[in-house]
CHARMM internal coordinates of N, CA and C (Angstrom, degrees):
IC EDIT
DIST 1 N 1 CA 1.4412
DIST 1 CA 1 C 1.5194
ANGL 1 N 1 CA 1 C 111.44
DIST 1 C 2 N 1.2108
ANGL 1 CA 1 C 2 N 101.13
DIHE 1 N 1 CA 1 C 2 N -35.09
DIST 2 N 2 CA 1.8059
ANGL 1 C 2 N 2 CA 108.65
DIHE 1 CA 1 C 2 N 2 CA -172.93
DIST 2 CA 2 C 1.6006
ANGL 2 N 2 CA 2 C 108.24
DIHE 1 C 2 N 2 CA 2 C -70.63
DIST 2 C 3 N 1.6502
ANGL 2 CA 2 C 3 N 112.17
DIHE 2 N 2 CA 2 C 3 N -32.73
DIST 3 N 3 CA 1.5043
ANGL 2 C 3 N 3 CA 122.56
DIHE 2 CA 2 C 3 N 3 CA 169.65
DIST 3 CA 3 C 1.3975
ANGL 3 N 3 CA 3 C 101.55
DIHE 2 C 3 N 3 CA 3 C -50.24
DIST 3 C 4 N 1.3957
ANGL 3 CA 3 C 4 N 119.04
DIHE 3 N 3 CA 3 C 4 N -74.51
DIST 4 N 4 CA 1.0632
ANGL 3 C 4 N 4 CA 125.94
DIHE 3 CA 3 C 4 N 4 CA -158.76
DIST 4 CA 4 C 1.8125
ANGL 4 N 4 CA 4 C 120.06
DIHE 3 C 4 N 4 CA 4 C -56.47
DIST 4 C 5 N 1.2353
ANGL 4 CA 4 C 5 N 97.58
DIHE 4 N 4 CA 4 C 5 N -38.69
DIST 5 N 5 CA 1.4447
ANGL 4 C 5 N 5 CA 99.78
DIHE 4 CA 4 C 5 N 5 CA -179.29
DIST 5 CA 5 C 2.0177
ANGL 5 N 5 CA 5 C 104.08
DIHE 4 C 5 N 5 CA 5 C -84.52
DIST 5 C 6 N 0.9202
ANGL 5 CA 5 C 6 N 89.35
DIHE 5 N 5 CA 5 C 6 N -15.00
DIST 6 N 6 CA 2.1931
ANGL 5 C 6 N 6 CA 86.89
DIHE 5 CA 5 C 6 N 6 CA 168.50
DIST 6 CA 6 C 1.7032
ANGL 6 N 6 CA 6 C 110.93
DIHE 5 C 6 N 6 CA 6 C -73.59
DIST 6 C 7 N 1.3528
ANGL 6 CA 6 C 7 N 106.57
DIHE 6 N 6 CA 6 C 7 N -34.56
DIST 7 N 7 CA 1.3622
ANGL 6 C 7 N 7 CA 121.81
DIHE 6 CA 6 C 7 N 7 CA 161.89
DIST 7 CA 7 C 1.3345
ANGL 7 N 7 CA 7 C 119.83
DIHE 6 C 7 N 7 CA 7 C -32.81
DIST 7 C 8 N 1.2977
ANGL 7 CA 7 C 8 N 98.76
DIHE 7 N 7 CA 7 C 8 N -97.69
DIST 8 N 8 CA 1.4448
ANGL 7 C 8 N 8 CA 135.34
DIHE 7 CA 7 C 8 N 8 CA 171.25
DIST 8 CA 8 C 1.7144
ANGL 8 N 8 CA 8 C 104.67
DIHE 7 C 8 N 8 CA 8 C -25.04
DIST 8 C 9 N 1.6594
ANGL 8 CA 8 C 9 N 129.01
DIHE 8 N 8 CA 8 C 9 N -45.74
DIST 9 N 9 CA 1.3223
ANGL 8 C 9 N 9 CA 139.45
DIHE 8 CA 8 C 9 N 9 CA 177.06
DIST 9 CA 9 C 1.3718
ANGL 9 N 9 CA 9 C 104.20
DIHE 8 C 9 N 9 CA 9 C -62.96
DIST 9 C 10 N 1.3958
ANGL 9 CA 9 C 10 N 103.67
DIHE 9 N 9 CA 9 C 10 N -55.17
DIST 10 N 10 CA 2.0835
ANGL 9 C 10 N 10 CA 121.42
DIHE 9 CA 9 C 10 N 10 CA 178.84
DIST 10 CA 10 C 1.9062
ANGL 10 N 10 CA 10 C 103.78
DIHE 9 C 10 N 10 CA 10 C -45.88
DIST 10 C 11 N 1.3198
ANGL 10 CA 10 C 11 N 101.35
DIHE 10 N 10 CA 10 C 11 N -38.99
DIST 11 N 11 CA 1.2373
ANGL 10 C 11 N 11 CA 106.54
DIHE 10 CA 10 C 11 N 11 CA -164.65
DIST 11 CA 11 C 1.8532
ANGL 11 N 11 CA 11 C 105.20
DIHE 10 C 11 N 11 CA 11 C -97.74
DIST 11 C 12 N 1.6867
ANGL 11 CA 11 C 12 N 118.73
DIHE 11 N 11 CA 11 C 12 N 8.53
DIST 12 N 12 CA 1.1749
ANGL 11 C 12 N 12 CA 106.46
DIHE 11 CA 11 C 12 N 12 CA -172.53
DIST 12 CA 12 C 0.9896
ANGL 12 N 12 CA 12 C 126.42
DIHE 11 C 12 N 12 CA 12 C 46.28
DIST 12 C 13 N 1.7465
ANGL 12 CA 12 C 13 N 131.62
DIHE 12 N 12 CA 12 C 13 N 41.30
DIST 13 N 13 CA 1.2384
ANGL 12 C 13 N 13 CA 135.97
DIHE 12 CA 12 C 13 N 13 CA 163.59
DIST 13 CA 13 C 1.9612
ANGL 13 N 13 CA 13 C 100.26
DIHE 12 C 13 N 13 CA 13 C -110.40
DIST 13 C 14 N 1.6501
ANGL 13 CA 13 C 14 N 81.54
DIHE 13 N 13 CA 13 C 14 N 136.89
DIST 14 N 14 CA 1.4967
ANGL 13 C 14 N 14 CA 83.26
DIHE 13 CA 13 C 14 N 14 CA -157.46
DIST 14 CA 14 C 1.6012
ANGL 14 N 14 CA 14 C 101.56
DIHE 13 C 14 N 14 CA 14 C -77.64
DIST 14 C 15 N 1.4669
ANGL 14 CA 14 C 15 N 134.01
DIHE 14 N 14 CA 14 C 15 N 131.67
DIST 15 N 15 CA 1.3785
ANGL 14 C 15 N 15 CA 147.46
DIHE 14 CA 14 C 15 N 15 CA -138.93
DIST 15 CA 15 C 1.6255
ANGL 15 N 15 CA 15 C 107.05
DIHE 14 C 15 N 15 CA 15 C -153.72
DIST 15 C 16 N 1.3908
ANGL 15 CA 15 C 16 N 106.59
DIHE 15 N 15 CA 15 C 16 N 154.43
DIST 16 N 16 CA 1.4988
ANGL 15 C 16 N 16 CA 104.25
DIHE 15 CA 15 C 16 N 16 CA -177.01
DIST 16 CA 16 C 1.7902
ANGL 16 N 16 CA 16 C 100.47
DIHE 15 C 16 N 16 CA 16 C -147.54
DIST 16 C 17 N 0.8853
ANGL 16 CA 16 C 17 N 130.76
DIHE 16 N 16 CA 16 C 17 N 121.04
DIST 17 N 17 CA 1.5191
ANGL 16 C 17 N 17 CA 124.25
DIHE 16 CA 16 C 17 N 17 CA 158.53
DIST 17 CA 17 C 1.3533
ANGL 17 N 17 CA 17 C 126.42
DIHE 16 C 17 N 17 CA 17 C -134.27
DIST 17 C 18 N 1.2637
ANGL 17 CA 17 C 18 N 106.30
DIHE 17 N 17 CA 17 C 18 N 128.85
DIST 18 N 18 CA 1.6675
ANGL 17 C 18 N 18 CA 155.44
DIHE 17 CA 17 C 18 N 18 CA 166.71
DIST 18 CA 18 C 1.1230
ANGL 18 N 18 CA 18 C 114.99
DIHE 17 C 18 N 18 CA 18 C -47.72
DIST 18 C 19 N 1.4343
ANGL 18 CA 18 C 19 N 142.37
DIHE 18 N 18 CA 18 C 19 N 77.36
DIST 19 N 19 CA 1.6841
ANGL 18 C 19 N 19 CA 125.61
DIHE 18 CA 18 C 19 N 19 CA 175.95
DIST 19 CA 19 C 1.4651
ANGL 19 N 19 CA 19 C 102.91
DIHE 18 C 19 N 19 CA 19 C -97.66
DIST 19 C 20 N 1.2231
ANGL 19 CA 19 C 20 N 138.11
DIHE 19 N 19 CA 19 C 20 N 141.01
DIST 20 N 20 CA 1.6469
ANGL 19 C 20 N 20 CA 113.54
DIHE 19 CA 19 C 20 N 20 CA 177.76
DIST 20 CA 20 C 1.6188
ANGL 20 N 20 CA 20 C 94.81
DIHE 19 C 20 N 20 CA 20 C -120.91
DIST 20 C 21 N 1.2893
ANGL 20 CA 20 C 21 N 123.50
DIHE 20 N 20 CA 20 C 21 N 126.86
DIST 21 N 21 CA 1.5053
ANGL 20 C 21 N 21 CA 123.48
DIHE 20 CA 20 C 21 N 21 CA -174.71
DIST 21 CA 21 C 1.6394
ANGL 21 N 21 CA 21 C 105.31
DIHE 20 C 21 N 21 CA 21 C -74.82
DIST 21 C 22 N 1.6906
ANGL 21 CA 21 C 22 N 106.05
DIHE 21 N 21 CA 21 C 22 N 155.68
DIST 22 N 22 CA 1.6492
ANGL 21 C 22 N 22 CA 109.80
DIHE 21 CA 21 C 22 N 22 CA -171.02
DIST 22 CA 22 C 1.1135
ANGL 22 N 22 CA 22 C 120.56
DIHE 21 C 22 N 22 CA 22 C 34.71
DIST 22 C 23 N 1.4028
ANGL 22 CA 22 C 23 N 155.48
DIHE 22 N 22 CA 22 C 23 N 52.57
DIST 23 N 23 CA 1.0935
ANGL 22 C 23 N 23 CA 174.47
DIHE 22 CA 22 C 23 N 23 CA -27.65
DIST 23 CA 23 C 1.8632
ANGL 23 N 23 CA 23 C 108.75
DIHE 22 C 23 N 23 CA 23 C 101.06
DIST 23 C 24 N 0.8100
ANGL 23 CA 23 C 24 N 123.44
DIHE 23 N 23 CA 23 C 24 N -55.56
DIST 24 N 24 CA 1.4322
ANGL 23 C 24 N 24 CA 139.60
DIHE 23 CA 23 C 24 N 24 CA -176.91
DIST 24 CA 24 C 1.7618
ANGL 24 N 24 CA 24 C 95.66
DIHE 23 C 24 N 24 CA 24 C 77.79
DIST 24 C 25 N 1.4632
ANGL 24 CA 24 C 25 N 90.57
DIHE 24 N 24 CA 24 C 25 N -173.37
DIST 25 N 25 CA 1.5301
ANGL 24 C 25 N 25 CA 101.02
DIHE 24 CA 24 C 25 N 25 CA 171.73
DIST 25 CA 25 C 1.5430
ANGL 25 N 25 CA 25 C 130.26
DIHE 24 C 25 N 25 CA 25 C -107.87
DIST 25 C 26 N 1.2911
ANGL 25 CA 25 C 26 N 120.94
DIHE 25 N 25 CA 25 C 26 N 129.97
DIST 26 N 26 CA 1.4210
ANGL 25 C 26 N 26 CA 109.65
DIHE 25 CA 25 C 26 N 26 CA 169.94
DIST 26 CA 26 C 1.3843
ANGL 26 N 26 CA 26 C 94.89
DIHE 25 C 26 N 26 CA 26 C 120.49
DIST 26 C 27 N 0.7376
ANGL 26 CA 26 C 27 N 154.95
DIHE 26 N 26 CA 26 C 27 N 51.18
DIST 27 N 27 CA 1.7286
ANGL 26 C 27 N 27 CA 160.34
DIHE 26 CA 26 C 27 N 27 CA -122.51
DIST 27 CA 27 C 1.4910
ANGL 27 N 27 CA 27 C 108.06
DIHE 26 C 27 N 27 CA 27 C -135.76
DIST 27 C 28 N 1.7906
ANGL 27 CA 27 C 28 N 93.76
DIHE 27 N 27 CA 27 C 28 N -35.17
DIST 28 N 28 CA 1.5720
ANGL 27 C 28 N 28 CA 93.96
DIHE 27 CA 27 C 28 N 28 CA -169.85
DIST 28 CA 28 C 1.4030
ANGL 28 N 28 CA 28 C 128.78
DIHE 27 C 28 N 28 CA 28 C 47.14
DIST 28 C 29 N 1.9459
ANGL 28 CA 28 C 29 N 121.74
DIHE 28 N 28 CA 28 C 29 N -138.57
DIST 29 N 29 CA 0.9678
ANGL 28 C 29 N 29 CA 101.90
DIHE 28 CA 28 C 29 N 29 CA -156.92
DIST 29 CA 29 C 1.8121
ANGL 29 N 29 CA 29 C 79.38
DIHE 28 C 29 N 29 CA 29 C -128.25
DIST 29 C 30 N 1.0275
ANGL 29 CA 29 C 30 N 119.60
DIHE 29 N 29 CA 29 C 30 N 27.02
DIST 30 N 30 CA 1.9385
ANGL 29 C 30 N 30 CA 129.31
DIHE 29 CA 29 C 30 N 30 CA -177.79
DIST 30 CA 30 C 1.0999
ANGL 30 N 30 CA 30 C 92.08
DIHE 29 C 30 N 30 CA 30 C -76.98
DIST 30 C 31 N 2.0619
ANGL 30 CA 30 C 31 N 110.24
DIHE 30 N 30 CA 30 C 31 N 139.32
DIST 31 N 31 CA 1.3485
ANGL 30 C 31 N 31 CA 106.73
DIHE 30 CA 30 C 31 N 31 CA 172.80
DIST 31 CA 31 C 1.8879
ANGL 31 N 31 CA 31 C 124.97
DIHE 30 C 31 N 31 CA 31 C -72.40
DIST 31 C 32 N 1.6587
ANGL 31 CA 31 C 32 N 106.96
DIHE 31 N 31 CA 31 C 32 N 174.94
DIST 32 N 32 CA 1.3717
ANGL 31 C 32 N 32 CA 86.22
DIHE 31 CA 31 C 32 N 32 CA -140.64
DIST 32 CA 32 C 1.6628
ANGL 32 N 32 CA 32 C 66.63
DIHE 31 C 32 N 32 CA 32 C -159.59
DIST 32 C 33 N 1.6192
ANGL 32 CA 32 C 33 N 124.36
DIHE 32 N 32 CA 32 C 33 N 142.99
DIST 33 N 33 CA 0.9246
ANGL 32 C 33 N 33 CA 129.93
DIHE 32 CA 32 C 33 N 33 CA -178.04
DIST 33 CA 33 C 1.5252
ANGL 33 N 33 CA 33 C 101.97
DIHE 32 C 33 N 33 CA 33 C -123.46
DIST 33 C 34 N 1.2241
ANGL 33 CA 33 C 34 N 108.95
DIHE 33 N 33 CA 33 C 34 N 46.35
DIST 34 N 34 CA 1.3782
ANGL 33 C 34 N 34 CA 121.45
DIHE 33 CA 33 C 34 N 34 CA 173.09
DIST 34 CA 34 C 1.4742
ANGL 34 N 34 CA 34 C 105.92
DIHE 33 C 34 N 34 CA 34 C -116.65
DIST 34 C 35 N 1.7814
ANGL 34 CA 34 C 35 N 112.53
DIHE 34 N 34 CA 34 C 35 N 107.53
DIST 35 N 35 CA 1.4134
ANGL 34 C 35 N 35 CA 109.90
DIHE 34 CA 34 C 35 N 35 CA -165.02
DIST 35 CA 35 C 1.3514
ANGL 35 N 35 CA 35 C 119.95
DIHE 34 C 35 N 35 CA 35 C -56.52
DIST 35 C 36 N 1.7968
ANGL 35 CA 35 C 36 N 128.54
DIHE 35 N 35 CA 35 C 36 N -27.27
DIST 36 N 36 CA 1.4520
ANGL 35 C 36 N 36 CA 132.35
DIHE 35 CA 35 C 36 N 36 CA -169.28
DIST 36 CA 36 C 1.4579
ANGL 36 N 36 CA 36 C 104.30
DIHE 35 C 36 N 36 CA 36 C -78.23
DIST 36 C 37 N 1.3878
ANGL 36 CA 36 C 37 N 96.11
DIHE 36 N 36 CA 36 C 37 N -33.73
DIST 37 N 37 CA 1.6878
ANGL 36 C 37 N 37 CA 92.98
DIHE 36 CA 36 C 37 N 37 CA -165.57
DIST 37 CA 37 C 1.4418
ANGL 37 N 37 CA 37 C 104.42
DIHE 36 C 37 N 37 CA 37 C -103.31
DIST 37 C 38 N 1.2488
ANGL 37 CA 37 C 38 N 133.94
DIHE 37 N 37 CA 37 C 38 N 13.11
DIST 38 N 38 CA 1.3828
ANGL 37 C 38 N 38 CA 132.42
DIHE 37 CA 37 C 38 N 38 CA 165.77
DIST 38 CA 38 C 1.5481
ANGL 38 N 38 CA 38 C 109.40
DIHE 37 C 38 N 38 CA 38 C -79.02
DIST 38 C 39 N 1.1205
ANGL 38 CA 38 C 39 N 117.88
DIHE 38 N 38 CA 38 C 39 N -25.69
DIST 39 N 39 CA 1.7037
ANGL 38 C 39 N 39 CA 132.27
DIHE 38 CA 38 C 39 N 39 CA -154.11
DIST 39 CA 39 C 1.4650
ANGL 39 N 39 CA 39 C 90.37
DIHE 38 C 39 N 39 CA 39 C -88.97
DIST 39 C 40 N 1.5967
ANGL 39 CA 39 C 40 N 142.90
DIHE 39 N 39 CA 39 C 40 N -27.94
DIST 40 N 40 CA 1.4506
ANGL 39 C 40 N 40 CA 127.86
DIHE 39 CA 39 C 40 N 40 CA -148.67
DIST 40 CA 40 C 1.3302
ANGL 40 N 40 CA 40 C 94.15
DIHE 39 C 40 N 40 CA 40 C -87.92
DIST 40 C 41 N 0.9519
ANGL 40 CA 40 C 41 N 162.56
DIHE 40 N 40 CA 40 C 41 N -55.60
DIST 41 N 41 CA 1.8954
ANGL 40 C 41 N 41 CA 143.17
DIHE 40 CA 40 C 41 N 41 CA -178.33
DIST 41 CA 41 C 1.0844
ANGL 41 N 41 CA 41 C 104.36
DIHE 40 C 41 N 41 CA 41 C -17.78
DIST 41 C 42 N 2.0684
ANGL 41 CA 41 C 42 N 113.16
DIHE 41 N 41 CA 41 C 42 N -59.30
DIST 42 N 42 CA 1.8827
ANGL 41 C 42 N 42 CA 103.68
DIHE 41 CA 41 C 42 N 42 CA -172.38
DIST 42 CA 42 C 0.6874
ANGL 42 N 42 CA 42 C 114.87
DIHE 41 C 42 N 42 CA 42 C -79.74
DIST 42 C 43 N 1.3565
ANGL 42 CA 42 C 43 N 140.30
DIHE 42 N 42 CA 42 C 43 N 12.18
DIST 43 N 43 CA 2.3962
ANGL 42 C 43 N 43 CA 155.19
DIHE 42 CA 42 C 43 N 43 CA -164.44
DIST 43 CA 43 C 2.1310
ANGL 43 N 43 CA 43 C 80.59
DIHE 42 C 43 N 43 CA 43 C -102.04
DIST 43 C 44 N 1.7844
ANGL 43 CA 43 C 44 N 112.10
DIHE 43 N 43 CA 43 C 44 N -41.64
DIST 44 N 44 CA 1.5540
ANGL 43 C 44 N 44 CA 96.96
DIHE 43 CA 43 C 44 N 44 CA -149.07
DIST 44 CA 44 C 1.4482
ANGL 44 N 44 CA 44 C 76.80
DIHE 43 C 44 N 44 CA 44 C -81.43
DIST 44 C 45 N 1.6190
ANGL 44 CA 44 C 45 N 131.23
DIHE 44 N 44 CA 44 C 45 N -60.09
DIST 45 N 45 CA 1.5401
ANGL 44 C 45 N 45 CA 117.61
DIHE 44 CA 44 C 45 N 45 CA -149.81
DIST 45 CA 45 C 1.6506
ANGL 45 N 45 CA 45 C 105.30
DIHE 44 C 45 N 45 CA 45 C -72.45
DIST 45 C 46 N 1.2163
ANGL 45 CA 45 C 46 N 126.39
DIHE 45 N 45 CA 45 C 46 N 8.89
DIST 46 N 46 CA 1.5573
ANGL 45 C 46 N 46 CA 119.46
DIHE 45 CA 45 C 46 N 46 CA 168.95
DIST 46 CA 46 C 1.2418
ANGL 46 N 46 CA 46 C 113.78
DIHE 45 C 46 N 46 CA 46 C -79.25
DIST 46 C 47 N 1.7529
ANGL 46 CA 46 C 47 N 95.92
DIHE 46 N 46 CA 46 C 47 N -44.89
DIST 47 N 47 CA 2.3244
ANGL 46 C 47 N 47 CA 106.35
DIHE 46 CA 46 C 47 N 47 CA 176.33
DIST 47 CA 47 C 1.2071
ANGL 47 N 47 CA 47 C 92.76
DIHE 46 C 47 N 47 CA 47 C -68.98
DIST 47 C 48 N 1.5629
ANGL 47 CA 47 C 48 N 149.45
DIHE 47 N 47 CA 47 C 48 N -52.46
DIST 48 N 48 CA 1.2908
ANGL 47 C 48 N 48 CA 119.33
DIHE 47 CA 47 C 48 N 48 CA -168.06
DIST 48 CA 48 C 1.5847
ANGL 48 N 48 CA 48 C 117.35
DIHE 47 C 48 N 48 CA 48 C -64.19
DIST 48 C 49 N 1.3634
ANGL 48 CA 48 C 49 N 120.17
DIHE 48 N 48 CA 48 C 49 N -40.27
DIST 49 N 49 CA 1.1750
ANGL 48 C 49 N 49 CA 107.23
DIHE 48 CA 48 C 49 N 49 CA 175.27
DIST 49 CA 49 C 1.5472
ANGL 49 N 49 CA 49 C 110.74
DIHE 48 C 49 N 49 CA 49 C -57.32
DIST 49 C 50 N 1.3009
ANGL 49 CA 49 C 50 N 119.88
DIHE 49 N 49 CA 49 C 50 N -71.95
DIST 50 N 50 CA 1.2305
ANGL 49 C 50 N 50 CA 123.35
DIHE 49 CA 49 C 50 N 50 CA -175.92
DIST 50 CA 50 C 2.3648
ANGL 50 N 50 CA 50 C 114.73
DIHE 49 C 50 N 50 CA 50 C -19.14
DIST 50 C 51 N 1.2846
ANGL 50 CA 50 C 51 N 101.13
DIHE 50 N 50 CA 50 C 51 N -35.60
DIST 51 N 51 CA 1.3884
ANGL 50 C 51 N 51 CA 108.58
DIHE 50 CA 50 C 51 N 51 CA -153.71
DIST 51 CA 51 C 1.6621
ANGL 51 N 51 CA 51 C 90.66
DIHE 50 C 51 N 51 CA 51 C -105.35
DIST 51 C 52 N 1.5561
ANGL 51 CA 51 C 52 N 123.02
DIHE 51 N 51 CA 51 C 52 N -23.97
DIST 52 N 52 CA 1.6417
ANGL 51 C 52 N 52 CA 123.09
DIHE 51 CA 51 C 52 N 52 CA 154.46
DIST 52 CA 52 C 1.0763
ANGL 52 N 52 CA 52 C 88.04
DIHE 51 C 52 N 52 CA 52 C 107.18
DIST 52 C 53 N 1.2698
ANGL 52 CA 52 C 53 N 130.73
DIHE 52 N 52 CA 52 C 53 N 19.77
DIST 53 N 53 CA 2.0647
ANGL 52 C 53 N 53 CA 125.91
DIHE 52 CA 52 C 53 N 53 CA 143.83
DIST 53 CA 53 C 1.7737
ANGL 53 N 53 CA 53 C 105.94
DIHE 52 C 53 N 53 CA 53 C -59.40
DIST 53 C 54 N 1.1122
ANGL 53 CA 53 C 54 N 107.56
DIHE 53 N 53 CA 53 C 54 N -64.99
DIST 54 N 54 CA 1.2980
ANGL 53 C 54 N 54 CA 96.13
DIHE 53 CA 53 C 54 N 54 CA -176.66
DIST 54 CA 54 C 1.8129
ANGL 54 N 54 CA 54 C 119.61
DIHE 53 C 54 N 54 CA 54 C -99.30
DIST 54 C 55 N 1.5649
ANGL 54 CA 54 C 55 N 97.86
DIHE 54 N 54 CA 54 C 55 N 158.49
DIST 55 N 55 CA 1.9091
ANGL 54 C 55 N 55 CA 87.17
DIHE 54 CA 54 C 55 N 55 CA -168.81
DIST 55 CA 55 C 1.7413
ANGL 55 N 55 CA 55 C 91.22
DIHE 54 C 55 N 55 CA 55 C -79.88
DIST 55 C 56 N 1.5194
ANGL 55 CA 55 C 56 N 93.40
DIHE 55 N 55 CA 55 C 56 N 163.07
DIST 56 N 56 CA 1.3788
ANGL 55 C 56 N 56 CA 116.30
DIHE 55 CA 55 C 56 N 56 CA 170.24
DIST 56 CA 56 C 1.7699
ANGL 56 N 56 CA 56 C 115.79
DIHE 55 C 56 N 56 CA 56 C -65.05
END
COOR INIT
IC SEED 1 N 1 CA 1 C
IC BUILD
């Protein structure tokens, strides 16, 4: 992921990445009393709006 998003900077495509520590993987969208990683659903529907997937 870290490749890809060093890329993406190299290439001036504007990019954002998210690592959330001890978190594990697979987290989905189940609640989760882990304050960093509870917040990313409203982190995804802000980039979709922002990028015009989702309406304003």
């Amino acid at each position: 992921m870290a490749q890809l998003y060093l890329k993406y900077q190299q290439l001036q495509v504007p990019a954002e990445l998210h690592i959330y520590a001890g978190v594990g993987h697979g987290f989905g969208l189940r609640s989760t009393n882990e304050a960093a990683v509870a917040d990313w659903p409203r982190q995804v529907r802000l980039w979709l709006r922002e990028i015009g997937i989702l309406k304003k």
